[in-house]
Structures are given as C-alpha cells and as structure tokens.
BALOBA-1460 file (C-alpha; in Angstrom, 3 decimals):
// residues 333
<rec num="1" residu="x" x="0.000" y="0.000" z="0.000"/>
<rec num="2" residu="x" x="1.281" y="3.431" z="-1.022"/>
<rec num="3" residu="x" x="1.954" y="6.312" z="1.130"/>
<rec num="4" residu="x" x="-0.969" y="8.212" z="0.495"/>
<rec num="5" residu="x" x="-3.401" y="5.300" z="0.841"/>
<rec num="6" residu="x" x="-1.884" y="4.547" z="3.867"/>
<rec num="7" residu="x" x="-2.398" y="8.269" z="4.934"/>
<rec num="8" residu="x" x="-6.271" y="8.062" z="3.821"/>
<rec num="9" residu="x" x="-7.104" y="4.580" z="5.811"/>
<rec num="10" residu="x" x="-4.992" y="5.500" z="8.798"/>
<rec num="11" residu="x" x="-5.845" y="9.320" z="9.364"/>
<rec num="12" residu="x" x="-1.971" y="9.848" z="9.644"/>
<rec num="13" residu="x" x="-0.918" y="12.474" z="7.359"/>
<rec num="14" residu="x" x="1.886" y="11.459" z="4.815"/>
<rec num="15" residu="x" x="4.205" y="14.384" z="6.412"/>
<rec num="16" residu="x" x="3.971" y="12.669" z="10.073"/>
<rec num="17" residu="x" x="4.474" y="9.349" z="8.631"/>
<rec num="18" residu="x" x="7.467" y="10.190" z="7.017"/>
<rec num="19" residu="x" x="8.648" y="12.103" z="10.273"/>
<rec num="20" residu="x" x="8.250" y="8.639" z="11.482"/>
<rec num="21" residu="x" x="10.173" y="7.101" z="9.191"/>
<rec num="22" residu="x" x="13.352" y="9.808" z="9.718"/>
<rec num="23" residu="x" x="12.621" y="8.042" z="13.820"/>
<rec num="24" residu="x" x="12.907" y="5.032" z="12.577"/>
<rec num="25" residu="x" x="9.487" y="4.312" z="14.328"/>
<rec num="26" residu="x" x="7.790" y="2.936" z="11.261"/>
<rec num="27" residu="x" x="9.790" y="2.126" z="8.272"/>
<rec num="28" residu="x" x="7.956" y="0.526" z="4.636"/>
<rec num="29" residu="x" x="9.304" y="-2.450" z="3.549"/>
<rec num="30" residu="x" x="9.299" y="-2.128" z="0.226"/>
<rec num="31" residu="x" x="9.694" y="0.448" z="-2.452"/>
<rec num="32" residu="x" x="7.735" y="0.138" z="-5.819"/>
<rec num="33" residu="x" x="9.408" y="-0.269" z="-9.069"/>
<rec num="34" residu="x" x="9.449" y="3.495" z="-9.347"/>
<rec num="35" residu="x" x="10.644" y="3.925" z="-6.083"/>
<rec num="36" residu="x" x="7.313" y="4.966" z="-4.269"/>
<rec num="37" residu="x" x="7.279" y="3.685" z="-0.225"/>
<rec num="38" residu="x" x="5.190" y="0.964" z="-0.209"/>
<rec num="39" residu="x" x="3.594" y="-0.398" z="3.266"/>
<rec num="40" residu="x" x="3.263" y="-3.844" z="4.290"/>
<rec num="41" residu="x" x="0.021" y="-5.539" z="6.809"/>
<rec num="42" residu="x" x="2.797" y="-5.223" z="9.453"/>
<rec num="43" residu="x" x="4.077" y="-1.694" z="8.579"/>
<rec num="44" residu="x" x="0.126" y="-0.568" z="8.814"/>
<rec num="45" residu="x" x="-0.163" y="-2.694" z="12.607"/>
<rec num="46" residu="x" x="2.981" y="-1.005" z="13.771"/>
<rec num="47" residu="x" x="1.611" y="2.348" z="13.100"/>
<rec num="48" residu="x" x="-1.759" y="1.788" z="15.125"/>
<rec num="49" residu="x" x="0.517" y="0.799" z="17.693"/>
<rec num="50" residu="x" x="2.579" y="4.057" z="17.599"/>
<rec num="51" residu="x" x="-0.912" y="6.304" z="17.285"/>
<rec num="52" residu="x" x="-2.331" y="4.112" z="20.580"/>
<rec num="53" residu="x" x="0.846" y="4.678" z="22.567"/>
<rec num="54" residu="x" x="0.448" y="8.645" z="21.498"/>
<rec num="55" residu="x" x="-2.792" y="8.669" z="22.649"/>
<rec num="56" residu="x" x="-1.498" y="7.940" z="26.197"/>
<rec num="57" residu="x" x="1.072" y="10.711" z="26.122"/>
<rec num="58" residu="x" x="4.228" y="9.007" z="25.416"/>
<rec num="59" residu="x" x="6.577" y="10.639" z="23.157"/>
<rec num="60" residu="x" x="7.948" y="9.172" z="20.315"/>
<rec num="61" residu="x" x="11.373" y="7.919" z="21.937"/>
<rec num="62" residu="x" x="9.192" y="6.376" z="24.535"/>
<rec num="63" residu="x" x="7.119" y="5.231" z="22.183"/>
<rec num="64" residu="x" x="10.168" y="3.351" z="19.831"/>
<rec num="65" residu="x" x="11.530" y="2.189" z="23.337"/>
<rec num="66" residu="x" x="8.276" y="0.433" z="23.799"/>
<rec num="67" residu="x" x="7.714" y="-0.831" z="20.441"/>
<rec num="68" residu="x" x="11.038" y="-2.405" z="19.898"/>
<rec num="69" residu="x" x="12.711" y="-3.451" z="23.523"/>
<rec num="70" residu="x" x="12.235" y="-6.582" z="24.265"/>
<rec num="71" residu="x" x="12.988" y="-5.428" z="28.147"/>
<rec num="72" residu="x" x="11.074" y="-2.581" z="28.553"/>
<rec num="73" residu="x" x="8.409" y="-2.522" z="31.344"/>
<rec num="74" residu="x" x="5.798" y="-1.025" z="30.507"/>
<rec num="75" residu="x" x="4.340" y="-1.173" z="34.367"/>
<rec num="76" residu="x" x="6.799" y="1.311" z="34.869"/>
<rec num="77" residu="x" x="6.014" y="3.324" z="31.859"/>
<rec num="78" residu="x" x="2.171" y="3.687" z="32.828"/>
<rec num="79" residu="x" x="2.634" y="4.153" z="36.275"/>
<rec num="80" residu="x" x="5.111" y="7.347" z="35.434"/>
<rec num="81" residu="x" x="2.470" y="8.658" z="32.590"/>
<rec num="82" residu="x" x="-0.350" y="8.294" z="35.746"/>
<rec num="83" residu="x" x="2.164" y="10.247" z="37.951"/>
<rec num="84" residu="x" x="2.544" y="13.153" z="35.077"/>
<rec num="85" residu="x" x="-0.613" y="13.254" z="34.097"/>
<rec num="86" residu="x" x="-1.851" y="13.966" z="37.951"/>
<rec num="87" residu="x" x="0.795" y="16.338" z="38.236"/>
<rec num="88" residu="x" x="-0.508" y="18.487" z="34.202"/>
<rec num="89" residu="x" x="-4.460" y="17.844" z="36.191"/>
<rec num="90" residu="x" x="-3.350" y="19.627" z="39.277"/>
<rec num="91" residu="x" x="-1.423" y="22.113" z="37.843"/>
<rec num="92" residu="x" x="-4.261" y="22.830" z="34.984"/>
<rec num="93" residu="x" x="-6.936" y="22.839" z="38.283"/>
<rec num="94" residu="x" x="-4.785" y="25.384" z="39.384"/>
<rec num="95" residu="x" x="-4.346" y="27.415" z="37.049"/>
<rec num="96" residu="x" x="-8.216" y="27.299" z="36.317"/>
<rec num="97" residu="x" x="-9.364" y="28.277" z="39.604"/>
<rec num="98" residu="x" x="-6.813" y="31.366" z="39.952"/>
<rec num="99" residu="x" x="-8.406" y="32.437" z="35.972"/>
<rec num="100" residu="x" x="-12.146" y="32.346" z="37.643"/>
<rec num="101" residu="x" x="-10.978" y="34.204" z="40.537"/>
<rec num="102" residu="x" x="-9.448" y="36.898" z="38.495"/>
<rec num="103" residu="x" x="-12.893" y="36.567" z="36.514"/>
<rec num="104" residu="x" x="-14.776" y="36.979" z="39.369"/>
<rec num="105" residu="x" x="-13.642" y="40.145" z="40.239"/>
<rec num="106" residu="x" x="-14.822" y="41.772" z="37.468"/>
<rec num="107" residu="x" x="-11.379" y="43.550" z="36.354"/>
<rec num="108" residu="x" x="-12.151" y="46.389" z="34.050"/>
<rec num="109" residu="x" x="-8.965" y="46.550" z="32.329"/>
<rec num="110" residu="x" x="-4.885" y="44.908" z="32.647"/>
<rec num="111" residu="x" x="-4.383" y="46.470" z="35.593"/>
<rec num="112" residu="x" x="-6.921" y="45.437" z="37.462"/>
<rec num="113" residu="x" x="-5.981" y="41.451" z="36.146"/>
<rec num="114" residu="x" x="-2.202" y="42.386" z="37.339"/>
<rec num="115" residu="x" x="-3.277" y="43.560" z="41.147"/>
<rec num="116" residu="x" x="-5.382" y="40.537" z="41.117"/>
<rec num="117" residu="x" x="-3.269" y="38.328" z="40.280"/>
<rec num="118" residu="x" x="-0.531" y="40.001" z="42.672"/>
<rec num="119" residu="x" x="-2.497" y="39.706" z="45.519"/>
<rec num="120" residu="x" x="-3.808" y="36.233" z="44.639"/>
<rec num="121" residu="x" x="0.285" y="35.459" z="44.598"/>
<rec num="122" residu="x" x="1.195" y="37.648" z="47.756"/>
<rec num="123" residu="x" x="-1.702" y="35.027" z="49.791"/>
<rec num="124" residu="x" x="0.213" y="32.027" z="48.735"/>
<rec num="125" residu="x" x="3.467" y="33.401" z="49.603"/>
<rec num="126" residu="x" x="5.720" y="31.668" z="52.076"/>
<rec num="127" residu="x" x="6.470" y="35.015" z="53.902"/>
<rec num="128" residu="x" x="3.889" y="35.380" z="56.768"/>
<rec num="129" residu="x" x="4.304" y="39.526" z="56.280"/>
<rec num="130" residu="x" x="3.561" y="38.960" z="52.530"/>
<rec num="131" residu="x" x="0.379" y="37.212" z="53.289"/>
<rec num="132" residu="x" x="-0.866" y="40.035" z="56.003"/>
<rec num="133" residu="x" x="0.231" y="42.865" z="53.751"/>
<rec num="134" residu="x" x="-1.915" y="40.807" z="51.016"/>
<rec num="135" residu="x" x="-4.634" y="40.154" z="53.739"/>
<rec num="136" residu="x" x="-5.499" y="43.757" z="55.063"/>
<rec num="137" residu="x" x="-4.804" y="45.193" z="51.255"/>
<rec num="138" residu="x" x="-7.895" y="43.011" z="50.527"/>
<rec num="139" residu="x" x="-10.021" y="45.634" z="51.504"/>
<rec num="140" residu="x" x="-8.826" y="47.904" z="48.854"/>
<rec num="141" residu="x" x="-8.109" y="45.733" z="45.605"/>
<rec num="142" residu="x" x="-11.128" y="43.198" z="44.661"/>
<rec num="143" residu="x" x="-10.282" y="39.592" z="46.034"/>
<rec num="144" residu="x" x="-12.753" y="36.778" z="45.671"/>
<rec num="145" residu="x" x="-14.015" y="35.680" z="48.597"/>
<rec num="146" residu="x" x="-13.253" y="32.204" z="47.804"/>
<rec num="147" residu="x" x="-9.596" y="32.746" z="48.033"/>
<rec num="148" residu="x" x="-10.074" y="34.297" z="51.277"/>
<rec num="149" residu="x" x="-11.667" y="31.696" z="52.666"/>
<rec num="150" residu="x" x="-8.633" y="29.161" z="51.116"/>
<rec num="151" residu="x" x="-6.430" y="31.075" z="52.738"/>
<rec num="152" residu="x" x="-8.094" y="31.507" z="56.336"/>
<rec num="153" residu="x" x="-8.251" y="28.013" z="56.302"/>
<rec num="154" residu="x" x="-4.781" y="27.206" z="55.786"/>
<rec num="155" residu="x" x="-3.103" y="30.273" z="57.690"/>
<rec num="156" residu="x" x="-1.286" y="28.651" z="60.702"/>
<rec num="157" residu="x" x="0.031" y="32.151" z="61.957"/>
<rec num="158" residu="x" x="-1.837" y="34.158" z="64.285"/>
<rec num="159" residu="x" x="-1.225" y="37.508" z="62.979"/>
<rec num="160" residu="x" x="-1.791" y="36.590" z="59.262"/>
<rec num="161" residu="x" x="-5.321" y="34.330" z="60.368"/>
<rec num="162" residu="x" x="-6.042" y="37.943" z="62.641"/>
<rec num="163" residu="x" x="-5.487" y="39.679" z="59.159"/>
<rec num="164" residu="x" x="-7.671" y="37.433" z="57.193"/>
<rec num="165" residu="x" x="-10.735" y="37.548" z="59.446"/>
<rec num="166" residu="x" x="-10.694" y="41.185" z="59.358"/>
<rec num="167" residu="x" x="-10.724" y="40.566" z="55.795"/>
<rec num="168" residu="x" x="-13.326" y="38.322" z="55.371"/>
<rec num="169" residu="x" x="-15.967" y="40.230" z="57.898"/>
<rec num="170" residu="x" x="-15.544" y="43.337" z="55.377"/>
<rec num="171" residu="x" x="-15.520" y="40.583" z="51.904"/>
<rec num="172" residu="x" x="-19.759" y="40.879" z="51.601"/>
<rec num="173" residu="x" x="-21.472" y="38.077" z="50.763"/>
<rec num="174" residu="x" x="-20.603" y="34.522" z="50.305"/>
<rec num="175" residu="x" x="-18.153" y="33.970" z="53.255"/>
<rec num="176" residu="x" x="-20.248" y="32.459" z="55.750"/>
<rec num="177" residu="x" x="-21.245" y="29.263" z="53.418"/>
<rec num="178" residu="x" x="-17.655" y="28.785" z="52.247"/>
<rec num="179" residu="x" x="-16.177" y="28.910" z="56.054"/>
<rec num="180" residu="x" x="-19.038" y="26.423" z="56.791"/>
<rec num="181" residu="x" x="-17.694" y="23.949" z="54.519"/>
<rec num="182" residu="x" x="-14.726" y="24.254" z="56.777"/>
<rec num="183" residu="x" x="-16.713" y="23.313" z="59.761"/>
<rec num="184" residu="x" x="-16.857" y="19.770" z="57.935"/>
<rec num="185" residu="x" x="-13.045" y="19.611" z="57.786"/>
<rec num="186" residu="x" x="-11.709" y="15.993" z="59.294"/>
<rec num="187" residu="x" x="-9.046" y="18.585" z="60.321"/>
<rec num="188" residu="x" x="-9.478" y="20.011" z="64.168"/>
<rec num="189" residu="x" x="-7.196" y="23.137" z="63.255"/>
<rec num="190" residu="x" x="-9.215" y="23.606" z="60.040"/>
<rec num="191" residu="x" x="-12.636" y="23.295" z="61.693"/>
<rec num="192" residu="x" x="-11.043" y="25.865" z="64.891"/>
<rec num="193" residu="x" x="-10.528" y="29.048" z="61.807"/>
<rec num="194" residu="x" x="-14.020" y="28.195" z="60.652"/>
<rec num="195" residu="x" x="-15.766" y="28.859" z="63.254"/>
<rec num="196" residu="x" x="-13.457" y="31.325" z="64.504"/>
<rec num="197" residu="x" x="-13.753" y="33.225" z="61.119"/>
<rec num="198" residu="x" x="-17.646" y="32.892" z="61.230"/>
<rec num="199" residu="x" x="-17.520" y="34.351" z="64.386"/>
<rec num="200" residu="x" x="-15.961" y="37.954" z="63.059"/>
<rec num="201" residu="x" x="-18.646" y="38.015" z="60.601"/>
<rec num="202" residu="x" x="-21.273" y="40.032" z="60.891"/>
<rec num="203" residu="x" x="-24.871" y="39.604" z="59.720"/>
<rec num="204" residu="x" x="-27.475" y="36.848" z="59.903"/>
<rec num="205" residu="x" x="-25.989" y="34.495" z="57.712"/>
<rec num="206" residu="x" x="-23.028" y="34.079" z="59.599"/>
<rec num="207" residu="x" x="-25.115" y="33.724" z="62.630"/>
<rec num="208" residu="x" x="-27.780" y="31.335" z="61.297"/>
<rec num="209" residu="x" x="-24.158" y="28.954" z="60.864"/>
<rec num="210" residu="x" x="-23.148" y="29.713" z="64.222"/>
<rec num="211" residu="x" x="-26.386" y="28.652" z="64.825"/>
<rec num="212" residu="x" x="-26.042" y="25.220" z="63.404"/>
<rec num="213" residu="x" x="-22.507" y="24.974" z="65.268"/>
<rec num="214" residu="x" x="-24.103" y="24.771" z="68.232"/>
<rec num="215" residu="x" x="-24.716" y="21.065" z="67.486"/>
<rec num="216" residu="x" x="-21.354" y="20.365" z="66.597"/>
<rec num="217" residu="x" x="-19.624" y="17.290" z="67.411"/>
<rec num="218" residu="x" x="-16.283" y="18.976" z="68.052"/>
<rec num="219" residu="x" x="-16.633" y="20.630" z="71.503"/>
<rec num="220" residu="x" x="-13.826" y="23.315" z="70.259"/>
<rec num="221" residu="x" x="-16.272" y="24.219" z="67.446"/>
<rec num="222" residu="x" x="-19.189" y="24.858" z="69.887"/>
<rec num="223" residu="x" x="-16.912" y="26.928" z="72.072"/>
<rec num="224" residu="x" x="-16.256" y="29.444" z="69.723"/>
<rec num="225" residu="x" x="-19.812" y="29.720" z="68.154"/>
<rec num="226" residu="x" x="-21.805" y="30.156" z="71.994"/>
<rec num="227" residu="x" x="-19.749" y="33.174" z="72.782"/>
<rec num="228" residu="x" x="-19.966" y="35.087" z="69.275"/>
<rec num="229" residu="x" x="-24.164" y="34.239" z="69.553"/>
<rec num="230" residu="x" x="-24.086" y="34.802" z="72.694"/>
<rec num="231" residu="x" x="-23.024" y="38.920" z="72.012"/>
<rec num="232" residu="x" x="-24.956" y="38.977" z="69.184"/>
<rec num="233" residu="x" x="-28.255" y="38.178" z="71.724"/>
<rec num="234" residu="x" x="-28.659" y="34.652" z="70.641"/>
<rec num="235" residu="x" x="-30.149" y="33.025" z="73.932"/>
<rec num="236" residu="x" x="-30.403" y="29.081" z="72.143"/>
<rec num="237" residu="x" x="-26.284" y="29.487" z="73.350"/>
<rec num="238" residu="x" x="-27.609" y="30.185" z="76.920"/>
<rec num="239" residu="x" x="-27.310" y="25.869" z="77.465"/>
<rec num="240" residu="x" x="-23.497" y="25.810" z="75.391"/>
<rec num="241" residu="x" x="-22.317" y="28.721" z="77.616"/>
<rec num="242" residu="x" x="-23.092" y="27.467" z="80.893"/>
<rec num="243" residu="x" x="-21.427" y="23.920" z="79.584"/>
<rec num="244" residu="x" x="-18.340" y="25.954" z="78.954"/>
<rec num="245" residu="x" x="-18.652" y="27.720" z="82.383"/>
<rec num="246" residu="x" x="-18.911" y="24.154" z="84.201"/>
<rec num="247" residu="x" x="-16.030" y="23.095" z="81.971"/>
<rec num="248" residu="x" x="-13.710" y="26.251" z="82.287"/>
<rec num="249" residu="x" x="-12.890" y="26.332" z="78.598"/>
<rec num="250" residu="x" x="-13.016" y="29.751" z="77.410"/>
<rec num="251" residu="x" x="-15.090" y="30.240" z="80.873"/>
<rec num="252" residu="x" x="-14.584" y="33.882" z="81.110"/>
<rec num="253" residu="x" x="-15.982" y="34.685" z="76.999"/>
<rec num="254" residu="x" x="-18.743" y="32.685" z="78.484"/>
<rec num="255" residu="x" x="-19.984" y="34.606" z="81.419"/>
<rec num="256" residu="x" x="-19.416" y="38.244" z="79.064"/>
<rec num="257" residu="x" x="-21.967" y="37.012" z="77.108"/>
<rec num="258" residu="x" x="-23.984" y="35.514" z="79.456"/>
<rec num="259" residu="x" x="-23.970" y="38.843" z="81.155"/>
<rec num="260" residu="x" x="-24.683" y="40.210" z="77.255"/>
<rec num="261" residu="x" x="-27.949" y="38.045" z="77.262"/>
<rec num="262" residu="x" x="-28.667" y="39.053" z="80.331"/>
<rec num="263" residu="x" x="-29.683" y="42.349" z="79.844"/>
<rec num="264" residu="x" x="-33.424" y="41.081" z="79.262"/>
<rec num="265" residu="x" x="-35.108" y="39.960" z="82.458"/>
<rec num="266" residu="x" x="-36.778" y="36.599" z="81.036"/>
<rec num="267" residu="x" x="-33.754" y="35.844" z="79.968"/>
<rec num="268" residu="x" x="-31.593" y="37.158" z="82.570"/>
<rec num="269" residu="x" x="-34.012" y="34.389" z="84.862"/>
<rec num="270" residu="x" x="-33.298" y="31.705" z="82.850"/>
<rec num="271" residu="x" x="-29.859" y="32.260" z="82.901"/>
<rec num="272" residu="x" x="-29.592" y="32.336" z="86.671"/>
<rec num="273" residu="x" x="-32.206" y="28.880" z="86.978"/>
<rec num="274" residu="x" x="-29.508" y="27.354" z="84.981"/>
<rec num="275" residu="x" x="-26.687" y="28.231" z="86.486"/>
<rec num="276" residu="x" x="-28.173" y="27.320" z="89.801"/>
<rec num="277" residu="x" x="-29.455" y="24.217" z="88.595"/>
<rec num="278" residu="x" x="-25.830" y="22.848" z="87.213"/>
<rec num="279" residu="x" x="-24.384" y="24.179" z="91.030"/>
<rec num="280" residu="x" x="-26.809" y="21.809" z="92.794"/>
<rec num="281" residu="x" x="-25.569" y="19.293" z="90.921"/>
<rec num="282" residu="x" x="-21.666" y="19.873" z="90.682"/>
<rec num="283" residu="x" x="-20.144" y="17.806" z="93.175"/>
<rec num="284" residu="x" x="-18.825" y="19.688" z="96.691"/>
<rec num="285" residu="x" x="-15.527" y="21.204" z="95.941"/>
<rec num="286" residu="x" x="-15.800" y="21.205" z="92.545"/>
<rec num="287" residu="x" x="-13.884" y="23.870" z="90.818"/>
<rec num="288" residu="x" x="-16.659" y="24.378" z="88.666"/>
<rec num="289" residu="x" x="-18.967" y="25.482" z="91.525"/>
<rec num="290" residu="x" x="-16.908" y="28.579" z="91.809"/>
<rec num="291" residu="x" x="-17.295" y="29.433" z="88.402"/>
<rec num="292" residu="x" x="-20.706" y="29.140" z="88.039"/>
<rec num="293" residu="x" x="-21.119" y="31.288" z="91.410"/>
<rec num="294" residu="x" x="-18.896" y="34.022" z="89.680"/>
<rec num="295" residu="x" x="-20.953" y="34.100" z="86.773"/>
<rec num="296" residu="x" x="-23.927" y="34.986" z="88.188"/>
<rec num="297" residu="x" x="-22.429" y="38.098" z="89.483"/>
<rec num="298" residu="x" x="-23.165" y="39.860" z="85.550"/>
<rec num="299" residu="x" x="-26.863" y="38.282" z="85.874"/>
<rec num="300" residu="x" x="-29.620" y="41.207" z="87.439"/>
<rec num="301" residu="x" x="-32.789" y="40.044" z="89.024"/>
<rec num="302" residu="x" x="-34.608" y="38.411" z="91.632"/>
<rec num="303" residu="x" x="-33.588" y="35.097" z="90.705"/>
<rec num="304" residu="x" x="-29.889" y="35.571" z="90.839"/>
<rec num="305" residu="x" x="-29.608" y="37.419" z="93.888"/>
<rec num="306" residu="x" x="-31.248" y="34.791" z="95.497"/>
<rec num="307" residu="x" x="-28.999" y="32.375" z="94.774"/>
<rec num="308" residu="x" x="-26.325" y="34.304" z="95.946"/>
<rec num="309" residu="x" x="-27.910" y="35.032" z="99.212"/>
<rec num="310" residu="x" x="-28.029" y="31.532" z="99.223"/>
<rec num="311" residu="x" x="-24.534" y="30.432" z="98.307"/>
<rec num="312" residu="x" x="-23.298" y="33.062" z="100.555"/>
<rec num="313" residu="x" x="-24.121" y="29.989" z="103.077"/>
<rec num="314" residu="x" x="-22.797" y="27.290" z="101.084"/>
<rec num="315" residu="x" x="-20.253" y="24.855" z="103.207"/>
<rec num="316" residu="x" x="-18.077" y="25.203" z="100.395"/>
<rec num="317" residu="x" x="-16.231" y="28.122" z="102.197"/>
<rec num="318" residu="x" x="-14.592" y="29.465" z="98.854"/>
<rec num="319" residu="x" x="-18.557" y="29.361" z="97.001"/>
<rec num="320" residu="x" x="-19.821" y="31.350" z="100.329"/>
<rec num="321" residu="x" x="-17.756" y="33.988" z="100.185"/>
<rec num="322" residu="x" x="-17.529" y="34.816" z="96.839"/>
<rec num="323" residu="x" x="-21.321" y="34.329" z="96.936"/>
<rec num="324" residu="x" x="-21.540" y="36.936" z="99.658"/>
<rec num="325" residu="x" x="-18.864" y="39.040" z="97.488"/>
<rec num="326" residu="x" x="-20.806" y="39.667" z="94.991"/>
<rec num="327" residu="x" x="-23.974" y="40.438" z="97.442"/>
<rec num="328" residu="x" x="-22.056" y="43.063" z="98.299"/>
<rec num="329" residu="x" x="-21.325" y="44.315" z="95.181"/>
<rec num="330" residu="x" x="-24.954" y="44.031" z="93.738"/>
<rec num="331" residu="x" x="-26.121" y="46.042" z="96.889"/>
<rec num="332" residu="x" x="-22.995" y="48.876" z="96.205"/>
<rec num="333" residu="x" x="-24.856" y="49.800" z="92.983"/>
C-alpha cells in the first residue's frame, strides 16, 4: 500500500508518517518499481501501535523504546504517565481556579488582572508579612471571597489568620457558606478558623451557621460559636455557655456574654435557673462550683440574687464567700 493510501485509511498524514520514518518508528518495507514507499500488513499494525501509545502521552522515543525493547516494562512506563498526568491535572486545576478568581472580580482593564493576580500570589506566599500585607490590602483591591476563605483556612500564623478575618468580615457576601464547609473539615485546626472566622462576621448568615454549630460534634467548634451568639443576643447558646462555664474552657468569653444576654429579664431568669441548677448538681468542691457562682455576678434580678444570698451559706467556704462578694457588690450599685 502506497503512502498516500496509507495516509487516507490511517488518518496519519503522509508528512507525520514520514517524520516517522526519519525516527525510525515505522519504516515501509518495500519500495515500488518506481521507487514509491510501499507499506506492508505489518508496517500498517505497527503504526496503530505508535498512534495508541500517542494517545497515552508518550513521546515518540518512549514510544520506539516500547515498540522495539524486548525489556522494557511497561508497568513502569504507565505508572510514570499516571504520575505526570496527575501532576498536568493539578497544575491545569490550578491554574483554572486562579483564571475564575481573576474573573470573578470583574477587572475592568490589565491592571486590574495584574493587582489581582498580585495579591492572589502575595496570599500564597511563604512570607507570613507577605500574606498580612496581602490580607489587610484586601479591603482595597477586589479579592474573591473564595480565596479568602482558602487562605483563612490554611493560615497557621496568628497575625496573618487575625489579618484574614478582618478581611473576610468586610468581603460581603458569600463567606459564611464557604467557612461552613470548613466546619466539615476531618481537620481540628481547620474546623477551629471556621468557626473562629464565622464568628468575626457580621450579619445573619453568619449567625444562622453559628447557629447550626451549636450542634457540633467537636466541643472546640461549639466553644467558639456560643460566645460570638451569645453577644450577638442569641439566647439558644444560653445551654453551650453554661457547659463551657462548668467546663472552664473559654469560661470567662462565656460569662461576658452571658452577662450580654442578660440584659433582658426573662432571659436574665433563665440564665440564673440554669446556672443554679448545674451548682446543685456539681459535686462539693468542685472547681466548677466557683465558676458558676462568679458568673452569676453579671446576671440582674430576683432570681440571681437569690442564689447568691443563698450560696453566701454554702459549706463550700470558697462558694460562700464569693457568693456573699458579689452580694455586696450588687447592693454597692
């Protein structure tokens, strides 16, 4: 078979095939009388063999390695091509999701792309004063939220993850579903800056996912959300914040916004039946007793006071007399 039928029935152009017969890859074996290349069954198999190999990325030297030593592996071959072509995937994903975040923030002209693309670089820098310059610069070149988000996630430095919140609580909308995705992180440290970042944010939004972190499994999680609802006048974190009071993790955020909810009397009630309720059953000289009689000193009303008077008699000498402390102090006012 000639060149140019061969061309026709394979779909490889005459000008490759002789590129592949410069290789060596695929050579005719035979010539016509005139001296035209003339193709053999074999010849034709060998070069569906080269095209399928293609097809899988090799090159052509991998491709003549394959084809014609006896030795060669190809185990080895395909597990390198897998290993490059998750490498080209990750690096195309990449380069993808930085385009749409460019996109997203609308750039009206070059410069606009270049101080996107700057800042999208500074975030991902290795210098932890790179990536709080970038952070607090957020406010004044357009950043997709998204990559704010990434990068609160992943920022292990205080100062920088400081930065980033601030960032993110003036970003608009958008934030508070992305950091909840965070809450579902298998990684404690991740899940911590979610919440904490929710926290920052204002709005309802961000509170409605405090909200739901409320019934988090992680007790870290929960810690972070009462307080931050808690200030914002959220009273289902009444129950969370006197856990964390009878706990004494983040006791002291706990009672501030106790003390925040209980600037309504209902509430400021229900507070102080709560408190009391987890004192009668803390066992005598817990530490936690104490705490829960100090946090009653920020709750007003009839209910509160009390259960101070009462405390003030408690056999647990250090209870009474910070119990009759803060009688003191209520009755100073």
């Amino acid at each position: 078979m000639l060149i140019g039928e061969v061309a026709r029935r394979s779909g490889v152009s005459a000008r490759m095939l002789r590129h592949y017969e410069s290789l060596g890859l695929v050579r005719p074996s035979g010539r016509t009388g005139s001296g035209y290349r003339e193709y053999s069954g074999e010849d034709i198999r060998r070069i569906f063999h080269v095209e399928s190999l293609r097809s899988l990325g090799l090159s052509l030297r991998e491709i003549g390695r394959a084809l014609d030593d006896p030795g060669f592996a190809p185990s080895a071959l395909v597990g390198d091509l897998v290993r490059r072509t998750r490498e080209r995937i990750a690096a195309e994903t990449e380069l993808l999701t930085r385009l749409r975040r460019i996109d997203a923030t609308g750039p009206a002209g070059w410069e606009d792309v270049l101080q996107a693309v700057a800042l999208l670089q500074a975030l991902g820098s290795k210098s932890a004063g790179t990536r709080q310059r970038a952070a607090l610069a957020a406010d004044e070149v357009a950043v997709p939220v998204e990559a704010l988000v990434e990068a609160a996630l992943s920022e292990a430095d205080p100062n920088v993850a400081g930065a980033l919140r601030w960032a993110l609580a003036r970003s608009g909308g958008g934030g508070p579903a992305l950091l909840a995705e965070g809450l579902g992180s298998p990684v404690a440290a991740v899940r911590e800056r979610a919440v904490r970042a929710l926290a920052e944010m204002p709005g309802e939004e961000a509170a409605s996912r405090l909200r739901d972190a409320l019934a988090h499994p992680d007790a870290e999680v929960r810690r972070y959300a009462a307080p931050a609802l808690g200030t914002r006048g959220v009273t289902e974190a009444v129950p969370a914040l006197i856990d964390m009071i009878v706990e004494g993790r983040n006791d002291t955020d706990a009672a501030d916004a106790l003390g925040v909810l209980a600037s309504d009397a209902a509430t400021a009630d229900r507070i102080a039946t709560g408190l009391v309720d987890r004192l009668a059953r803390a066992a005598p000289g817990a530490s936690a007793r104490g705490r829960l009689t100090q946090a009653l000193a920020d709750v007003p009303g009839t209910v509160a006071a009390r259960a101070l008077a009462e405390l003030s008699h408690d056999r647990d000498r250090a209870v009474a007399l910070t119990a009759a402390y803060l009688l003191r102090m209520r009755e100073a006012r």
